[in-house]
PDB file with SEQRES, HELIX, SHEET and CRYST1 records, atoms N, CA, C and O in Angstrom:
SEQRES   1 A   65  UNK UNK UNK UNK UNK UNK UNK UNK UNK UNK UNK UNK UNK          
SEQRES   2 A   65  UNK UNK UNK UNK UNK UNK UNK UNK UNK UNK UNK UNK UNK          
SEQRES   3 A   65  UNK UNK UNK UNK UNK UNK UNK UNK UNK UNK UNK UNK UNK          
SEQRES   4 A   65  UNK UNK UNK UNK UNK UNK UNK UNK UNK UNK UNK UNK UNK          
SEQRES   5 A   65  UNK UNK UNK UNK UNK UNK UNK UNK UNK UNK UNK UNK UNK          
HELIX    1 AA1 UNK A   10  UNK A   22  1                                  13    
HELIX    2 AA2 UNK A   38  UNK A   40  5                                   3    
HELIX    3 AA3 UNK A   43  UNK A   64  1                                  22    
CRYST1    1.000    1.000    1.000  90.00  90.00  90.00 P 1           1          
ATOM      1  N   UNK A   1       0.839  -1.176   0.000  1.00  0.00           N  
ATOM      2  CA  UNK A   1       0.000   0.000   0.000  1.00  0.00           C  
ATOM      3  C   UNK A   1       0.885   1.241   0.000  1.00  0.00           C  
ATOM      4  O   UNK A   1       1.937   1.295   0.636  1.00  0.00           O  
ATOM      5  N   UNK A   2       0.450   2.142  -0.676  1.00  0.00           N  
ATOM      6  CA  UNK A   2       0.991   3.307  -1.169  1.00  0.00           C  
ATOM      7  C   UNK A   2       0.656   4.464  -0.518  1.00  0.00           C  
ATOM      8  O   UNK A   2      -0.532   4.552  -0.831  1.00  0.00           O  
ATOM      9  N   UNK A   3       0.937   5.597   0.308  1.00  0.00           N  
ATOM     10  CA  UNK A   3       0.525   6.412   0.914  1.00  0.00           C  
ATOM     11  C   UNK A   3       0.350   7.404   0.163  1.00  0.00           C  
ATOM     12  O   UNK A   3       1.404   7.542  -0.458  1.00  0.00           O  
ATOM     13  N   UNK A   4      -0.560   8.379  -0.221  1.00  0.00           N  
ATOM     14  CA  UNK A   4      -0.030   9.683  -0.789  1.00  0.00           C  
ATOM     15  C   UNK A   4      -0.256  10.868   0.613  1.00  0.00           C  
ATOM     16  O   UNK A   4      -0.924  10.480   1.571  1.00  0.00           O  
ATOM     17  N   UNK A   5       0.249  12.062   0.625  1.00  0.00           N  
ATOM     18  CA  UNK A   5       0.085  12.946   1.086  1.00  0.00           C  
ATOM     19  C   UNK A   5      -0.185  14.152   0.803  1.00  0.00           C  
ATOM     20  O   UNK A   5       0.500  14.645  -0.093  1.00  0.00           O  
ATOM     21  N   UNK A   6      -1.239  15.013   1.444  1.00  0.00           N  
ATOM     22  CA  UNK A   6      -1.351  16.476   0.757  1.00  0.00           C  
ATOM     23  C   UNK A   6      -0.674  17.293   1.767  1.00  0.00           C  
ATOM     24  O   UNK A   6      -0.361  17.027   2.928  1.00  0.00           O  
ATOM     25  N   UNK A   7      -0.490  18.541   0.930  1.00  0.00           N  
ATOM     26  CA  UNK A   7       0.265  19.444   1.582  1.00  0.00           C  
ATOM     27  C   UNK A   7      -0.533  19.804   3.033  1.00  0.00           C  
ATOM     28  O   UNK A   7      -1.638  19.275   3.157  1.00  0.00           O  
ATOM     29  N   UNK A   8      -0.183  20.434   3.844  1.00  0.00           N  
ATOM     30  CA  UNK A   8      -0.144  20.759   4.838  1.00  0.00           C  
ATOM     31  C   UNK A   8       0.406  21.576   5.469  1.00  0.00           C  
ATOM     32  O   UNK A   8       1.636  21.529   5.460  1.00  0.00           O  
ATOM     33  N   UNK A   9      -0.243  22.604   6.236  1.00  0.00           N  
ATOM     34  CA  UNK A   9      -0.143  23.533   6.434  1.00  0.00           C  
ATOM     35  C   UNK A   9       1.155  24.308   7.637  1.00  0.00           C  
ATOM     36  O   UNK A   9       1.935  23.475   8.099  1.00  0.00           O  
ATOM     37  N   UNK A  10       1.349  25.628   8.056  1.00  0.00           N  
ATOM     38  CA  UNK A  10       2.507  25.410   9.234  1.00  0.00           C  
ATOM     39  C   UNK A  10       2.427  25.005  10.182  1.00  0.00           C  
ATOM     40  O   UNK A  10       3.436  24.537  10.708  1.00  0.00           O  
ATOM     41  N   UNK A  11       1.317  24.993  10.781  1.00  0.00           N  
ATOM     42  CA  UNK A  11       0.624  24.342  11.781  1.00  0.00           C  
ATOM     43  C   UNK A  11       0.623  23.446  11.988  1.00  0.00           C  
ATOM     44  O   UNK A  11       1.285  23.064  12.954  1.00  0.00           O  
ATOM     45  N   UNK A  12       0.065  22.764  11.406  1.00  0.00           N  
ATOM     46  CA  UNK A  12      -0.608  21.218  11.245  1.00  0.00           C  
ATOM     47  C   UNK A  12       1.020  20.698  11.253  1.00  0.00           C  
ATOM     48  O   UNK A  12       1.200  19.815  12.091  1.00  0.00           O  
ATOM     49  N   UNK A  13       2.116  21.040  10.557  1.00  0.00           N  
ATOM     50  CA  UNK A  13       3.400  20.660  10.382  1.00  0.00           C  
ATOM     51  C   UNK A  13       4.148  20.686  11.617  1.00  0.00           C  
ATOM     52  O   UNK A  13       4.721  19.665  11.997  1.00  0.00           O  
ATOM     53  N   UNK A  14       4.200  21.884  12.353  1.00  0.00           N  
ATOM     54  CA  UNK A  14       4.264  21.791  13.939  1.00  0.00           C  
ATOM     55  C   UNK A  14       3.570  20.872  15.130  1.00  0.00           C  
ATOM     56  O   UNK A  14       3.967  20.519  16.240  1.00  0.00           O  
ATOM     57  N   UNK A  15       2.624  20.697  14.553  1.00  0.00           N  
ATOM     58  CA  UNK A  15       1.527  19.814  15.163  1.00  0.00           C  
ATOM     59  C   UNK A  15       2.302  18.329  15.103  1.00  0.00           C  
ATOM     60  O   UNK A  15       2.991  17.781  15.965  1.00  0.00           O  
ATOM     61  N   UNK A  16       2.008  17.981  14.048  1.00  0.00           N  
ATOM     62  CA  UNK A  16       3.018  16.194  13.452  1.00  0.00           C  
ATOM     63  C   UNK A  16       4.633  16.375  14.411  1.00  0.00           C  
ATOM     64  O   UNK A  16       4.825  15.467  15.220  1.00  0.00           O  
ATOM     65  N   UNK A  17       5.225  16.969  14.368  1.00  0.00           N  
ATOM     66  CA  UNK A  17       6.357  17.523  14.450  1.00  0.00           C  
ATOM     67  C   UNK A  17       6.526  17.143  15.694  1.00  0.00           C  
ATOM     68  O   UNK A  17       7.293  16.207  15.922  1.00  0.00           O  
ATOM     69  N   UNK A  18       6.018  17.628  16.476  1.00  0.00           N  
ATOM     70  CA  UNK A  18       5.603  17.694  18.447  1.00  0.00           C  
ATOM     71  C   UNK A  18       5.219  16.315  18.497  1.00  0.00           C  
ATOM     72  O   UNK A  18       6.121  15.604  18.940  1.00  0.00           O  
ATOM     73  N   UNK A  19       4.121  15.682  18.169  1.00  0.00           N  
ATOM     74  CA  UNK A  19       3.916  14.336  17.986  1.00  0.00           C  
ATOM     75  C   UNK A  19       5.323  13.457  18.051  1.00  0.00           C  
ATOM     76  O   UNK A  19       5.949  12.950  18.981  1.00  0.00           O  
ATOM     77  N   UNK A  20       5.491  13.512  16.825  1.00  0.00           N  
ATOM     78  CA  UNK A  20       7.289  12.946  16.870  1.00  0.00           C  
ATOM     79  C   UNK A  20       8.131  12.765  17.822  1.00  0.00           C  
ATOM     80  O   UNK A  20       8.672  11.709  18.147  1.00  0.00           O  
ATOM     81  N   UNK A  21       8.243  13.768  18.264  1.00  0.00           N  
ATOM     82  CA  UNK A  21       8.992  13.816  19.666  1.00  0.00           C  
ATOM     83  C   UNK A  21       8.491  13.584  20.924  1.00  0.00           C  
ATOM     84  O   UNK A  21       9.225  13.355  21.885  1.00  0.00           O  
ATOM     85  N   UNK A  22       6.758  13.645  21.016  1.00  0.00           N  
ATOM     86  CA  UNK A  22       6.406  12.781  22.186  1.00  0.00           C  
ATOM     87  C   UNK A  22       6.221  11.148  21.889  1.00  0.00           C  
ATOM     88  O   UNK A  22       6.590  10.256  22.652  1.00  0.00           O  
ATOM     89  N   UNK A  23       5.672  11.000  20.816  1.00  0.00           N  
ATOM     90  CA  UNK A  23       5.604   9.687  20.679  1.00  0.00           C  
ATOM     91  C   UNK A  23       7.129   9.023  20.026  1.00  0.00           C  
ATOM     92  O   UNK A  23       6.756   8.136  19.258  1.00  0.00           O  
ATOM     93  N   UNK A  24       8.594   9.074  20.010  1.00  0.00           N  
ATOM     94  CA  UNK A  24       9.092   9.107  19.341  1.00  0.00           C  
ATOM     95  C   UNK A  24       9.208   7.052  19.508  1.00  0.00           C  
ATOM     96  O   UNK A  24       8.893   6.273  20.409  1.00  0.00           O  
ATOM     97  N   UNK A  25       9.749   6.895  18.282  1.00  0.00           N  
ATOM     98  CA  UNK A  25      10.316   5.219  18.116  1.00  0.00           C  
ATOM     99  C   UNK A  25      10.980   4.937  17.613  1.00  0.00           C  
ATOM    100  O   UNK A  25      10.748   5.198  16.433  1.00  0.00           O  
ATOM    101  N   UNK A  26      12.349   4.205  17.830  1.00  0.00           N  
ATOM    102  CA  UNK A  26      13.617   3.858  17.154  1.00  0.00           C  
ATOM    103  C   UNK A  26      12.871   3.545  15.823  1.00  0.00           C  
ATOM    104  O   UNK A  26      11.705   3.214  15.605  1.00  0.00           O  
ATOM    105  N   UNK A  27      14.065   3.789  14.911  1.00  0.00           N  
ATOM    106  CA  UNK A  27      13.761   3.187  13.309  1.00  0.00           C  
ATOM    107  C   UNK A  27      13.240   1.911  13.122  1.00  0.00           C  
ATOM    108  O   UNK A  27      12.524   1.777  12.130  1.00  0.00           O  
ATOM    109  N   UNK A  28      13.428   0.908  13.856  1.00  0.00           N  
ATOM    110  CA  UNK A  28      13.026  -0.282  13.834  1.00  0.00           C  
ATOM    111  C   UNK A  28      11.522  -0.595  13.786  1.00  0.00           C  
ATOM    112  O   UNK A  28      10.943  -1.495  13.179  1.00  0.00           O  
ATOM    113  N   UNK A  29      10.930   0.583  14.750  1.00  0.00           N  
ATOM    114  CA  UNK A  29       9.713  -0.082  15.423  1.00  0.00           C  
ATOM    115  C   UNK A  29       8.799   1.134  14.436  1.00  0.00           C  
ATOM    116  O   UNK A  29       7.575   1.092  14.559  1.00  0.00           O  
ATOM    117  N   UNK A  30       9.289   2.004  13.648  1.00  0.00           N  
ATOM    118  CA  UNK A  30       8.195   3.326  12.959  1.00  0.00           C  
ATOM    119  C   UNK A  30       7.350   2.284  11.993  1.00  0.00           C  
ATOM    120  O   UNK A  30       7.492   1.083  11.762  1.00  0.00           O  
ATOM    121  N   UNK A  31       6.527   3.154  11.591  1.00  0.00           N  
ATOM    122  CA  UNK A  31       5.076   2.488  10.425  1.00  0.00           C  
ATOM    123  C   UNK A  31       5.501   3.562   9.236  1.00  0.00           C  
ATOM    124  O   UNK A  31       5.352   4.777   9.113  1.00  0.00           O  
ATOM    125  N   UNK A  32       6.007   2.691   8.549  1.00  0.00           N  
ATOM    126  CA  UNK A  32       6.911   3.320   7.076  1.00  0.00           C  
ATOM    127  C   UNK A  32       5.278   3.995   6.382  1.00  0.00           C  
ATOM    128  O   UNK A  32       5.233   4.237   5.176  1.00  0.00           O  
ATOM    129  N   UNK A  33       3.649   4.319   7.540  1.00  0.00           N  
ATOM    130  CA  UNK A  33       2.867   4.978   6.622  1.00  0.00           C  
ATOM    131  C   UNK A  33       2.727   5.972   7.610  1.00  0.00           C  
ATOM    132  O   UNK A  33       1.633   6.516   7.457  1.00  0.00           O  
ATOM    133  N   UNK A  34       3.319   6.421   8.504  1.00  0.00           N  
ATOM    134  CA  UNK A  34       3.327   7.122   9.230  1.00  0.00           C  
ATOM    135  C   UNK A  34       3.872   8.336   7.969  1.00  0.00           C  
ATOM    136  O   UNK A  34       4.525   8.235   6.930  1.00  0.00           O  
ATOM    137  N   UNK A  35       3.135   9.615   8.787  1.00  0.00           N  
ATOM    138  CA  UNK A  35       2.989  11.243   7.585  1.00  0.00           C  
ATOM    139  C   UNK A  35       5.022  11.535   7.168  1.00  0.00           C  
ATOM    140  O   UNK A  35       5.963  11.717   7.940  1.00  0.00           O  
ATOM    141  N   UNK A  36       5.001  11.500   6.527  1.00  0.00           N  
ATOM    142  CA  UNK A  36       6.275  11.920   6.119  1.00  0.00           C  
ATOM    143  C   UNK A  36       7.034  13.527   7.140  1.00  0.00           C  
ATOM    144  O   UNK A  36       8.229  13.740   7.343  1.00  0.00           O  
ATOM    145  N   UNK A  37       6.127  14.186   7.484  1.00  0.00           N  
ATOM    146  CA  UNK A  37       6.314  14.826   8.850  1.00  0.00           C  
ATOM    147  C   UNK A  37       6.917  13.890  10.008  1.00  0.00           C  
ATOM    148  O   UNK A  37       7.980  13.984  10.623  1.00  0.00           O  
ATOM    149  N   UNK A  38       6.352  13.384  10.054  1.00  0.00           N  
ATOM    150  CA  UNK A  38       6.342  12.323  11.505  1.00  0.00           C  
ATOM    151  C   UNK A  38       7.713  11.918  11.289  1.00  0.00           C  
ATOM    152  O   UNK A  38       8.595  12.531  11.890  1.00  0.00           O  
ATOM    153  N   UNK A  39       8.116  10.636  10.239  1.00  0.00           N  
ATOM    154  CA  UNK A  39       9.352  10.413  10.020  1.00  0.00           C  
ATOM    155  C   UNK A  39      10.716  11.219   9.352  1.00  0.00           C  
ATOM    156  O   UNK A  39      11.830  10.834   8.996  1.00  0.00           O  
ATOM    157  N   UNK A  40      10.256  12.092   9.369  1.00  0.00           N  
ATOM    158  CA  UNK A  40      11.223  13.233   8.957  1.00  0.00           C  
ATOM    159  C   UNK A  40      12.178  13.888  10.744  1.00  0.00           C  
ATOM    160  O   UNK A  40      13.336  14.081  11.116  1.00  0.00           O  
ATOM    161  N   UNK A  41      10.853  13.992  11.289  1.00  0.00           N  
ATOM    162  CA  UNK A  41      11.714  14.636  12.788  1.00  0.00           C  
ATOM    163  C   UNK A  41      11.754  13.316  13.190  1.00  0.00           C  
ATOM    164  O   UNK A  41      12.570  12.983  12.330  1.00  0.00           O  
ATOM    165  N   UNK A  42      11.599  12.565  13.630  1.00  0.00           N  
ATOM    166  CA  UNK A  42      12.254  11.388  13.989  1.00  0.00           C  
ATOM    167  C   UNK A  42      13.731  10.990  13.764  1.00  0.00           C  
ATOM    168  O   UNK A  42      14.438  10.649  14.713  1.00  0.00           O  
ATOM    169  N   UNK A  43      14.181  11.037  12.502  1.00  0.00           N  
ATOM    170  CA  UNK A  43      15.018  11.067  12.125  1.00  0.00           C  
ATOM    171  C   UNK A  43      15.434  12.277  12.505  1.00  0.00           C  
ATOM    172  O   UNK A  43      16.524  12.055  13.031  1.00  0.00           O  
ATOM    173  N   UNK A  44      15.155  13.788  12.571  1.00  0.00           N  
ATOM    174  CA  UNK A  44      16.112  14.524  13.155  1.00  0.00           C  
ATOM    175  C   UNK A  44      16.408  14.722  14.823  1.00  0.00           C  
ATOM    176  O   UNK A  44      17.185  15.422  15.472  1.00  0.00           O  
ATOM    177  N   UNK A  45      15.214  13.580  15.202  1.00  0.00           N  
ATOM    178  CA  UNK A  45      15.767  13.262  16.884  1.00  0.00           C  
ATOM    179  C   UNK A  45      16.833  12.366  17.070  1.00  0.00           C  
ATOM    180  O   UNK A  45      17.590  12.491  18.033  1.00  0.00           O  
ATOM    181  N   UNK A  46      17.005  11.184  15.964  1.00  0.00           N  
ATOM    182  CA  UNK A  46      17.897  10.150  15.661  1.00  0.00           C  
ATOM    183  C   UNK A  46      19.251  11.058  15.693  1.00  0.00           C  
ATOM    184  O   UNK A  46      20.202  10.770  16.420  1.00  0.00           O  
ATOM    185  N   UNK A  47      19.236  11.887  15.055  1.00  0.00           N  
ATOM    186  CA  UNK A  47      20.857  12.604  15.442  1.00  0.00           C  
ATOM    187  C   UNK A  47      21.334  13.078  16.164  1.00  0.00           C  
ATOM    188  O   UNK A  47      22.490  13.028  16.585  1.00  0.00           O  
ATOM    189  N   UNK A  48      19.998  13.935  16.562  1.00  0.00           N  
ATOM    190  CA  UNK A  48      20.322  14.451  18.359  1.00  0.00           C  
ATOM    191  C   UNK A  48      20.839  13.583  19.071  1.00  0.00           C  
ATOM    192  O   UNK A  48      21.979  13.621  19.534  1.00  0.00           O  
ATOM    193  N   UNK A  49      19.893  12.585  19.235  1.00  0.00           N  
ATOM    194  CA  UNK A  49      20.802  11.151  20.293  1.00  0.00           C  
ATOM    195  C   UNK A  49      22.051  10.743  19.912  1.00  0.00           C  
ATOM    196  O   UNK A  49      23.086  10.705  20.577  1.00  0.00           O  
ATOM    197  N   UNK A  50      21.833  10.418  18.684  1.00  0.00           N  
ATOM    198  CA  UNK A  50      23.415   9.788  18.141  1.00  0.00           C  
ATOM    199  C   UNK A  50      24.748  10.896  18.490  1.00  0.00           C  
ATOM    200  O   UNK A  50      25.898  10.479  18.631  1.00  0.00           O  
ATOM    201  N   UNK A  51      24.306  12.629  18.621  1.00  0.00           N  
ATOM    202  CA  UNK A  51      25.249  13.735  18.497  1.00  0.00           C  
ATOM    203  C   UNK A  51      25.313  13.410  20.153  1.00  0.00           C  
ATOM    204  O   UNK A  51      26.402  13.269  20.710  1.00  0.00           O  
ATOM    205  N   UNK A  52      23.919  13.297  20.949  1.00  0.00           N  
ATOM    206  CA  UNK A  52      24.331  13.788  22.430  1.00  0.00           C  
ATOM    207  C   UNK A  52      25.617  12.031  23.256  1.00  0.00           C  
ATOM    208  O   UNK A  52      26.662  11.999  23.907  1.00  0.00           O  
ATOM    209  N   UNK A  53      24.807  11.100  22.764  1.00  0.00           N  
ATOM    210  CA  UNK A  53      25.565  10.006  22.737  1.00  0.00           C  
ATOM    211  C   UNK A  53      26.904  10.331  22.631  1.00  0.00           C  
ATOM    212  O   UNK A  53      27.407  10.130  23.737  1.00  0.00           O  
ATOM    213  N   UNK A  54      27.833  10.786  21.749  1.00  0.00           N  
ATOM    214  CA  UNK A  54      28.827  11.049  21.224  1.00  0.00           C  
ATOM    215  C   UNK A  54      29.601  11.837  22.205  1.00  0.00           C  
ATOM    216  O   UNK A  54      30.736  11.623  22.631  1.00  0.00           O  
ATOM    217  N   UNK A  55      28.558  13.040  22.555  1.00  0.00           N  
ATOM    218  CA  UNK A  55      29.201  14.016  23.587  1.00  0.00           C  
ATOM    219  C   UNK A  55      29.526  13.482  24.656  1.00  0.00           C  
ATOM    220  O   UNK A  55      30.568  13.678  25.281  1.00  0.00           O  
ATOM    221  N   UNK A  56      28.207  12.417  25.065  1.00  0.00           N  
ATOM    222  CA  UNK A  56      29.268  11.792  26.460  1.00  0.00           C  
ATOM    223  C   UNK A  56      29.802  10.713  26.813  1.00  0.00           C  
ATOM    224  O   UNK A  56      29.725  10.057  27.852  1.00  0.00           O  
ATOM    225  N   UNK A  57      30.479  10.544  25.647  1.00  0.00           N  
ATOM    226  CA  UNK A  57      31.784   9.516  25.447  1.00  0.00           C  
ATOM    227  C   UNK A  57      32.484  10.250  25.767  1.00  0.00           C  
ATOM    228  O   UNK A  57      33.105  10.209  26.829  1.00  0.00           O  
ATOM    229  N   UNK A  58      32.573  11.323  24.709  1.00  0.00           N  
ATOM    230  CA  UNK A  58      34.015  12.291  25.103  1.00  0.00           C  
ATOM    231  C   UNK A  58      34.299  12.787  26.856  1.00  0.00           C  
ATOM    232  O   UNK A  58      35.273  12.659  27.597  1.00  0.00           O  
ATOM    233  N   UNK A  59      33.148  13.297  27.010  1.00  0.00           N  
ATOM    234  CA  UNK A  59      32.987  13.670  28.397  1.00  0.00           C  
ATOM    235  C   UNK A  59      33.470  12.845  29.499  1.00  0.00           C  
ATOM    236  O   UNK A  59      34.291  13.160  30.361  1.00  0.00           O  
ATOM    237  N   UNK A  60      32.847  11.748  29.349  1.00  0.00           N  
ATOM    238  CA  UNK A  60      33.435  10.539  29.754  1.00  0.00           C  
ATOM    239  C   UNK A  60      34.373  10.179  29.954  1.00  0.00           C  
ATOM    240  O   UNK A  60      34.608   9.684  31.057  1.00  0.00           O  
ATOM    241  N   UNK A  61      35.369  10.266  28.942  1.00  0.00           N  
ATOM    242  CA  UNK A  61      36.849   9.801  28.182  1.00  0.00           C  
ATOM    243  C   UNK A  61      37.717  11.209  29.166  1.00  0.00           C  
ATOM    244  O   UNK A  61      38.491  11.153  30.122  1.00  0.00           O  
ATOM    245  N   UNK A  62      37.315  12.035  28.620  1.00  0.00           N  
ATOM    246  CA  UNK A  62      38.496  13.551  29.270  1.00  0.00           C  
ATOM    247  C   UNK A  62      38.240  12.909  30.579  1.00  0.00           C  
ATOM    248  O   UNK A  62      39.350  12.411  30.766  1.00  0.00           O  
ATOM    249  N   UNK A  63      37.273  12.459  31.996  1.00  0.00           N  
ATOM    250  CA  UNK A  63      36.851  12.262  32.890  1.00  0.00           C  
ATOM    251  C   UNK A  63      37.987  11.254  33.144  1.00  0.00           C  
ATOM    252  O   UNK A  63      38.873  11.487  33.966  1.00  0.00           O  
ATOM    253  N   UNK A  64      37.940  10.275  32.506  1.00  0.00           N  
ATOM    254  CA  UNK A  64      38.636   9.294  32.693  1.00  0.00           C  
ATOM    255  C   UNK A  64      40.279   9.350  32.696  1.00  0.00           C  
ATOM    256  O   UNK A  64      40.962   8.398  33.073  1.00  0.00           O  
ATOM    257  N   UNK A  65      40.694  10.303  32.336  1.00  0.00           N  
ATOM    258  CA  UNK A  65      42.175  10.820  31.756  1.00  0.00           C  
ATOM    259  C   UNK A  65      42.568  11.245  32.658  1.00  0.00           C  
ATOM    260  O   UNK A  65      43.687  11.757  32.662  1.00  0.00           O  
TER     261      UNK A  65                                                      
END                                                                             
């Protein structure tokens, strides 16, 4: 099954957006029909973690030194 989507407004885009980040779910577990909003910030929470992850290795590491 094929999703299409209509445009949508700034709102409504903020709206999905916020969603995302309360409901968020590793890549594994998303519904590839979930709004292309939805998986768009998801993926830009995916980096946040992966960036904040990163930070406290380092943090970690200088700690450890």
């Amino acid at each position: 099954m094929h999703a299409t989507f209509t445009e949508i407004d700034f709102i409504e885009e903020i709206r999905l957006r916020c969603w995302a980040r309360e409901n968020y779910a590793p890549r594994d577990r998303r519904d590839a029909t979930w709004h292309r909003v939805i998986l768009d910030e998801m993926g830009v929470r995916d980096q946040e973690l992966r960036a904040d992850s990163a930070e406290a290795e380092t943090v970690f590491e200088n700690l450890a030194t």
